[in-house]
N, CA, C and O atoms as a GROMACS GRO file, in nm:
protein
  332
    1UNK      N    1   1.139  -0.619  -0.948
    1UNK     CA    2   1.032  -0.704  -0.906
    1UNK      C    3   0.956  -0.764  -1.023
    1UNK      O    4   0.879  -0.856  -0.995
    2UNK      N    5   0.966  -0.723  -1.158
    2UNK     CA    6   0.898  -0.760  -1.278
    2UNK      C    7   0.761  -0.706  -1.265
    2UNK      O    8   0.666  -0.777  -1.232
    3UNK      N    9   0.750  -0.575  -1.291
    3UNK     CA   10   0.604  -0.496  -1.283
    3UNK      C   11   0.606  -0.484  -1.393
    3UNK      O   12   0.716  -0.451  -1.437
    4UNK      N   13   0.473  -0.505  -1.512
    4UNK     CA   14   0.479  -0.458  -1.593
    4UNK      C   15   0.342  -0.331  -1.630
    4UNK      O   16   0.226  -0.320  -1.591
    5UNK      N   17   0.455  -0.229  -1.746
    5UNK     CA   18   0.347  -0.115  -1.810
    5UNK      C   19   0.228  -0.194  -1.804
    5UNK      O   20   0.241  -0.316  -1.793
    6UNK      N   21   0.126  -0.150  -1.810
    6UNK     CA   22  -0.048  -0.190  -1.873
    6UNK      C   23  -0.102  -0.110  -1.951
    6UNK      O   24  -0.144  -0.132  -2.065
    7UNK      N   25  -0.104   0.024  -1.866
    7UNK     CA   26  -0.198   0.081  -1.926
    7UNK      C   27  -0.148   0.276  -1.902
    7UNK      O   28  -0.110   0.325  -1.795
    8UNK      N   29  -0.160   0.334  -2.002
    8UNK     CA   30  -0.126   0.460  -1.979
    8UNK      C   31  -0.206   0.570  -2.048
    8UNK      O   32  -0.249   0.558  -2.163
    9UNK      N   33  -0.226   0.694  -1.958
    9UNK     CA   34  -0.342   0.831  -2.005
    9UNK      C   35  -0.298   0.922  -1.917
    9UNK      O   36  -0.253   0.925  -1.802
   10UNK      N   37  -0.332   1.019  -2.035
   10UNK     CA   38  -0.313   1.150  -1.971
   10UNK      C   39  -0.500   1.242  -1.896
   10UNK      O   40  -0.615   1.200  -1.910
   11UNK      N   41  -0.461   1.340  -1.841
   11UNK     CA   42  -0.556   1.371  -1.794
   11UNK      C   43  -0.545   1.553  -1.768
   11UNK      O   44  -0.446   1.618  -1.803
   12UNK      N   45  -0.636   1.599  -1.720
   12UNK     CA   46  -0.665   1.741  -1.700
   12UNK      C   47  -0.536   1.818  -1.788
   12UNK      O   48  -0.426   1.849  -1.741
   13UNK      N   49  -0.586   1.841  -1.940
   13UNK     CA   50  -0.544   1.899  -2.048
   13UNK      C   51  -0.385   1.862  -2.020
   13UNK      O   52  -0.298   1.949  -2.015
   14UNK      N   53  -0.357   1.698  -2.001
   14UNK     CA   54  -0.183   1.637  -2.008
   14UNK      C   55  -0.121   1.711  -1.884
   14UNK      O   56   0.001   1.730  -1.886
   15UNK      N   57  -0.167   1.738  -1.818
   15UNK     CA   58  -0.086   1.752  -1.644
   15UNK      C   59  -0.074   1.668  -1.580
   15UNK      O   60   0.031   1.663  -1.517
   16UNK      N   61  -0.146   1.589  -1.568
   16UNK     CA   62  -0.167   1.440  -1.487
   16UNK      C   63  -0.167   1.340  -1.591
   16UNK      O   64  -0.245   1.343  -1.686
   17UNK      N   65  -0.049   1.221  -1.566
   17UNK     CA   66  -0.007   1.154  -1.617
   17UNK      C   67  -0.057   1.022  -1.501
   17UNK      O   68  -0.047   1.027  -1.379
   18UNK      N   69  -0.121   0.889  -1.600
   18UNK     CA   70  -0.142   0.796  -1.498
   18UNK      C   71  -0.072   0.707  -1.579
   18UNK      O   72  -0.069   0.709  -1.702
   19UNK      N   73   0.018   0.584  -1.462
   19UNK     CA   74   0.063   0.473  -1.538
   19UNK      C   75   0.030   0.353  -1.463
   19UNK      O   76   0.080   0.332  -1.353
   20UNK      N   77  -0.056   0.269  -1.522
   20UNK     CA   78  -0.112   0.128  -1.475
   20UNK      C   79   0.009   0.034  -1.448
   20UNK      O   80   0.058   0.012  -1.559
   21UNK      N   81   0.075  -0.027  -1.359
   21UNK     CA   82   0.152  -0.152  -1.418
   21UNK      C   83   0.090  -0.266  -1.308
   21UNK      O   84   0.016  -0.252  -1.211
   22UNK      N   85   0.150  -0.380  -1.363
   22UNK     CA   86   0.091  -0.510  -1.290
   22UNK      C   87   0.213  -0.595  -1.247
   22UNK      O   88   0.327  -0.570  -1.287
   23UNK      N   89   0.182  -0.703  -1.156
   23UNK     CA   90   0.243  -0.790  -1.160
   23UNK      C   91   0.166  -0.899  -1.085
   23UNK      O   92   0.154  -0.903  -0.963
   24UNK      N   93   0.104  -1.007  -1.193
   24UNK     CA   94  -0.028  -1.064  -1.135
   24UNK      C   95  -0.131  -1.018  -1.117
   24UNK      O   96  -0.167  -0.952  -1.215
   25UNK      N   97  -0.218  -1.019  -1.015
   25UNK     CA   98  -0.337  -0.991  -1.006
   25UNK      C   99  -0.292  -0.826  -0.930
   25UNK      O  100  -0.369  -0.734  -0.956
   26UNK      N  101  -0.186  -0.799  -0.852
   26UNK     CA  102  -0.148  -0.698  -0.786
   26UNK      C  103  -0.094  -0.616  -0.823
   26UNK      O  104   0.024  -0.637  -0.849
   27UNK      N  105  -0.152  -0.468  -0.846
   27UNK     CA  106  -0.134  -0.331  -0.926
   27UNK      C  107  -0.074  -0.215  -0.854
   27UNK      O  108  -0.102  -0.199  -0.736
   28UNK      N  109  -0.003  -0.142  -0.910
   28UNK     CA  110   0.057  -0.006  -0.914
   28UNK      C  111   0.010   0.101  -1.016
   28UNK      O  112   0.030   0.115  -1.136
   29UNK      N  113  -0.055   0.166  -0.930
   29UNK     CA  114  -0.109   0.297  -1.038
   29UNK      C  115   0.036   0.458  -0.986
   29UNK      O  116   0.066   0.509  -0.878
   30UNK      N  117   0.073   0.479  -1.102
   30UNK     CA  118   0.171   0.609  -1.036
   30UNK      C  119   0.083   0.773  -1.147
   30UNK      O  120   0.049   0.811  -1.259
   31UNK      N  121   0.090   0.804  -1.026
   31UNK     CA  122   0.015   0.954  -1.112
   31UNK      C  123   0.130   1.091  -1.088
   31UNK      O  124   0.140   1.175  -0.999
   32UNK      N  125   0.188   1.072  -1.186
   32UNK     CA  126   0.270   1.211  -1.228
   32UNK      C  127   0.191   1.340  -1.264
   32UNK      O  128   0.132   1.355  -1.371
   33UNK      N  129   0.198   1.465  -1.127
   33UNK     CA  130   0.125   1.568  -1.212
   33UNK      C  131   0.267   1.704  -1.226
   33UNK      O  132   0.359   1.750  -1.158
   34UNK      N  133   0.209   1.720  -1.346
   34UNK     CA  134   0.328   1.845  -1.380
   34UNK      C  135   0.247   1.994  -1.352
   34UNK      O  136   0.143   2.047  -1.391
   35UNK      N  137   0.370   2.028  -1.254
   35UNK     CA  138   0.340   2.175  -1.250
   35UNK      C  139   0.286   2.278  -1.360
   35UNK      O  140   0.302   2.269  -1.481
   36UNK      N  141   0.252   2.326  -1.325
   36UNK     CA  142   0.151   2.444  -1.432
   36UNK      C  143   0.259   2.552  -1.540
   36UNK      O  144   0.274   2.580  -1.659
   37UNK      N  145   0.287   2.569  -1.470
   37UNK     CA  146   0.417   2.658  -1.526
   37UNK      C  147   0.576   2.596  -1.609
   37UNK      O  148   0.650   2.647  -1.694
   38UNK      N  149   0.578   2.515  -1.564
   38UNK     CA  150   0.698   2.462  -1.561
   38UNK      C  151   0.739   2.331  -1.610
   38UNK      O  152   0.686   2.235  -1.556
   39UNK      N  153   0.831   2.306  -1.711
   39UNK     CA  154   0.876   2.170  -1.792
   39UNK      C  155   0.952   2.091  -1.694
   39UNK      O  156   0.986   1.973  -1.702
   40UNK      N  157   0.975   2.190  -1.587
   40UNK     CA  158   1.120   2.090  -1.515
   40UNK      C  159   1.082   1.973  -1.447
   40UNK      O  160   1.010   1.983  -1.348
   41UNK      N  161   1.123   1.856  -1.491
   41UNK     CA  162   1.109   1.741  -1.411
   41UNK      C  163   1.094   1.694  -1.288
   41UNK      O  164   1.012   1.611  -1.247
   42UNK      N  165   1.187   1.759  -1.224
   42UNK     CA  166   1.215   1.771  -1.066
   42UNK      C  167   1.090   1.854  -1.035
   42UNK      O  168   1.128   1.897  -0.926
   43UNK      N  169   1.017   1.886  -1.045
   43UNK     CA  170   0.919   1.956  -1.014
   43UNK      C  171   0.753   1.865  -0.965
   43UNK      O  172   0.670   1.884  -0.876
   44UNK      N  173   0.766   1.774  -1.066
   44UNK     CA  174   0.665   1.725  -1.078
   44UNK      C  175   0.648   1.627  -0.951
   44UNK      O  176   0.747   1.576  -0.900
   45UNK      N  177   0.491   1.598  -0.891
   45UNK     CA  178   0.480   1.540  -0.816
   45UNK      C  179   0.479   1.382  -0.834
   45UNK      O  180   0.492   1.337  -0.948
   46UNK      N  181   0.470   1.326  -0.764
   46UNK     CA  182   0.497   1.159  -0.811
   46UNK      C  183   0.425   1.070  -0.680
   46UNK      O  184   0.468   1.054  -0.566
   47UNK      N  185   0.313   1.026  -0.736
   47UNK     CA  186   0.208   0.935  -0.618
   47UNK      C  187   0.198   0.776  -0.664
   47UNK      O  188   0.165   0.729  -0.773
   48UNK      N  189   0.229   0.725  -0.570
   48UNK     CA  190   0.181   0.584  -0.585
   48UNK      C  191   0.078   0.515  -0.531
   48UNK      O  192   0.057   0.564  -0.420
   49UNK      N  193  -0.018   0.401  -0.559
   49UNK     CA  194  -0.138   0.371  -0.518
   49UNK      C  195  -0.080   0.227  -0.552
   49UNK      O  196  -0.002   0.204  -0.643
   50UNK      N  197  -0.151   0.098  -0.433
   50UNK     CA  198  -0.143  -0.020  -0.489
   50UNK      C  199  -0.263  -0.048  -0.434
   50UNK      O  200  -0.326  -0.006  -0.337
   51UNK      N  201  -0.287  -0.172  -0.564
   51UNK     CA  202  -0.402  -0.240  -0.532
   51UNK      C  203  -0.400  -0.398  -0.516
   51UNK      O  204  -0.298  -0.466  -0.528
   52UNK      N  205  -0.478  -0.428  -0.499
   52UNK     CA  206  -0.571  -0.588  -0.499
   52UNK      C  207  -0.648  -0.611  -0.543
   52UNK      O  208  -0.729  -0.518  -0.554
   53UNK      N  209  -0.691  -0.752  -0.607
   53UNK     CA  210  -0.838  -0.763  -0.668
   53UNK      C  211  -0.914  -0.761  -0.540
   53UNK      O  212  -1.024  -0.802  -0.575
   54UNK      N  213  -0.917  -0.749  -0.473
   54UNK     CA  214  -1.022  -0.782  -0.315
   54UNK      C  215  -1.042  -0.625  -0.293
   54UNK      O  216  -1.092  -0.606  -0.182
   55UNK      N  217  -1.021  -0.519  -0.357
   55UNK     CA  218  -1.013  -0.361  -0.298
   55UNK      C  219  -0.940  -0.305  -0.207
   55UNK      O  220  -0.985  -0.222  -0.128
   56UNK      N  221  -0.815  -0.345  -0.208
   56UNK     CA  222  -0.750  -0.310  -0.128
   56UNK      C  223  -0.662  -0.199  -0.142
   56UNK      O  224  -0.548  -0.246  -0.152
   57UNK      N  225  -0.658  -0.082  -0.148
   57UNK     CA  226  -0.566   0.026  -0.162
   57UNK      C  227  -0.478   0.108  -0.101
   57UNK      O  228  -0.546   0.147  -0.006
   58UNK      N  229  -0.432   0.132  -0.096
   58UNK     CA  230  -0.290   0.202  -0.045
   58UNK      C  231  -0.166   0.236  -0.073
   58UNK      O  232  -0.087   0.162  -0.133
   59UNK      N  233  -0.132   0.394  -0.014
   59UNK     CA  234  -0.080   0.450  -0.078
   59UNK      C  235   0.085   0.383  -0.088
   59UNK      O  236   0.129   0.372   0.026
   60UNK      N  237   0.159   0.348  -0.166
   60UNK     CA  238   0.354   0.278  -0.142
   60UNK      C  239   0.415   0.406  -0.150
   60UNK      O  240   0.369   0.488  -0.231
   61UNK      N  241   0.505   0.432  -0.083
   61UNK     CA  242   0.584   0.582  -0.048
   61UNK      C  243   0.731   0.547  -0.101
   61UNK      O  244   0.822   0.631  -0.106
   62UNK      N  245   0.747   0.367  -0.153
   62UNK     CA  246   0.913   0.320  -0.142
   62UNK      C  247   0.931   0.185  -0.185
   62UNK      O  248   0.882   0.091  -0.122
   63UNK      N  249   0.981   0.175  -0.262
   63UNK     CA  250   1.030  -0.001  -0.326
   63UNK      C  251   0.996  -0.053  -0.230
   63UNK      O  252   0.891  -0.116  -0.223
   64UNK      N  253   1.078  -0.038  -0.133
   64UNK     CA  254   1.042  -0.176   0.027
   64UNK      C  255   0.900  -0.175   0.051
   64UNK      O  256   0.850  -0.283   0.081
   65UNK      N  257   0.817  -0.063   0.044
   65UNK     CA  258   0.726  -0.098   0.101
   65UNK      C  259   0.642  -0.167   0.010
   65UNK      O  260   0.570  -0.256   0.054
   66UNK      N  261   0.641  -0.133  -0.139
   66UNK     CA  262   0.567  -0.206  -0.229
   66UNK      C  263   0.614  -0.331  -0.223
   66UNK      O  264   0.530  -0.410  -0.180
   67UNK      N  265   0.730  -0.384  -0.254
   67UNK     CA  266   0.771  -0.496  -0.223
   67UNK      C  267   0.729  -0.578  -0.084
   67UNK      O  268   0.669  -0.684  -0.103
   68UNK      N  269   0.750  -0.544   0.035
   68UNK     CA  270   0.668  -0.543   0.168
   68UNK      C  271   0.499  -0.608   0.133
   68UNK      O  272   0.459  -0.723   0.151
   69UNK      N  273   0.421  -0.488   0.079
   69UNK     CA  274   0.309  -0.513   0.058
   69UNK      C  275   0.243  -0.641  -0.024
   69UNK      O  276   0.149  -0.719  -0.006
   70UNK      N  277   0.383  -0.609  -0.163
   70UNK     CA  278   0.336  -0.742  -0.231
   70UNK      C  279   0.340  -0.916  -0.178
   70UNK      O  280   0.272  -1.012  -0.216
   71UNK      N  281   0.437  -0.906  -0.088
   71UNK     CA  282   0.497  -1.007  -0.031
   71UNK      C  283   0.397  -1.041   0.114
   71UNK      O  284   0.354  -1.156   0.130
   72UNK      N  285   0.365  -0.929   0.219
   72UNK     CA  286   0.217  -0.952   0.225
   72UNK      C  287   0.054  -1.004   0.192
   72UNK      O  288  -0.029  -1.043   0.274
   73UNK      N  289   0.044  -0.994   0.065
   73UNK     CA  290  -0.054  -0.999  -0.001
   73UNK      C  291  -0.013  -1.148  -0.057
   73UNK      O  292  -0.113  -1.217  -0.039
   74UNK      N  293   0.049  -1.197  -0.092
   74UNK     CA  294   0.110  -1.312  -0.130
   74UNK      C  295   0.091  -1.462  -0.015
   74UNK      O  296   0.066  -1.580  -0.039
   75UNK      N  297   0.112  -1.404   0.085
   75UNK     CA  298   0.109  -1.473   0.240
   75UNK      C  299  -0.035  -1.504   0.200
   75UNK      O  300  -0.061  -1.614   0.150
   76UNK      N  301  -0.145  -1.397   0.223
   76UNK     CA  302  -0.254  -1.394   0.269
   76UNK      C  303  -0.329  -1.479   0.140
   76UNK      O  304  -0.405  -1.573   0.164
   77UNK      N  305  -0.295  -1.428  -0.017
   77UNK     CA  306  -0.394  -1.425  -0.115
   77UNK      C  307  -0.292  -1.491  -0.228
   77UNK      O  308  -0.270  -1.450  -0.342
   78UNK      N  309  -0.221  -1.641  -0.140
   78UNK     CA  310  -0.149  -1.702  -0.265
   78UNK      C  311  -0.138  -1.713  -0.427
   78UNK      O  312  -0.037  -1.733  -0.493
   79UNK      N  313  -0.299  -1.691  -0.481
   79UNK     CA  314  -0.330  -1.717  -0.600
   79UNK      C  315  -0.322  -1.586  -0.696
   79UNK      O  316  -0.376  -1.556  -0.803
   80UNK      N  317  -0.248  -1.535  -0.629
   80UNK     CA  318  -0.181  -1.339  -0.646
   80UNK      C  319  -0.103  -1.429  -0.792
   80UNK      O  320  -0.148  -1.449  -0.904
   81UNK      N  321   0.010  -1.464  -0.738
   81UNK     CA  322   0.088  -1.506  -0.818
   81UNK      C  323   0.101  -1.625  -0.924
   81UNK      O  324   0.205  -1.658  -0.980
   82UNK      N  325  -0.047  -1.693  -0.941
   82UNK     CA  326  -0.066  -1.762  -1.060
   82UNK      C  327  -0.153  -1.687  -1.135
   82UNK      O  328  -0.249  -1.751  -1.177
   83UNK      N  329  -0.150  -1.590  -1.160
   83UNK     CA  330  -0.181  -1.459  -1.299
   83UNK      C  331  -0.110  -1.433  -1.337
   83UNK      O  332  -0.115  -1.350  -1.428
   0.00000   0.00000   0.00000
C-alpha cells in the first residue's frame, strides 16, 4: 500500500515497541510488546491502531481491513491523499 516508517520508541524499560507509519494524512501506529521472560518472537504481542486527522481511531486486525479503512476514508475525506 506504500506506508511509510515515521516514527519509532521504545517504552516500559524496551518491552513495548511503538512504530508510527503514514501514508498521507492516514496513520498506523503498531505496538509490539515482548514478553517478560522471553526473546522468542512468536511470543510477542502485535496491535494495530489507525488513525485520521479528524480523530478517528480504530483498531485494523488485517491488511484488508486497513486497506478497507483507508479506501473508506478516502471516499469520505478525499484530501487524505494529497499529503
Amino acid at each position: 500500500m506504500g506506508f511509510k516508517l515515521v516514527k519509532s520508541h521504545t517504552r516500559k524499560q524496551r518491552k513495548v515497541r511503538i512504530n508510527y507509519y503514514n501514508l498521507g494524512n492516514f496513520g498506523v501506529y503498531e505496538q509490539i510488546v515482548k514478553p517478560l521472560y522471553s526473546n522468542n518472537p512468536e511470543l510477542q504481542h502485535r496491535k494495530f491502531i489507525a488513525w485520521t486527522p479528524y480523530g478517528e481511531h480504530f483498531e485494523v486486525s488485517s491488511i484488508k481491513d486497513l486497506s478497507s479503512a483507508y479506501h473508506e476514508n478516502l471516499l469520505i475525506n478525499p484530501e487524505l491523499s494529497n499529503s
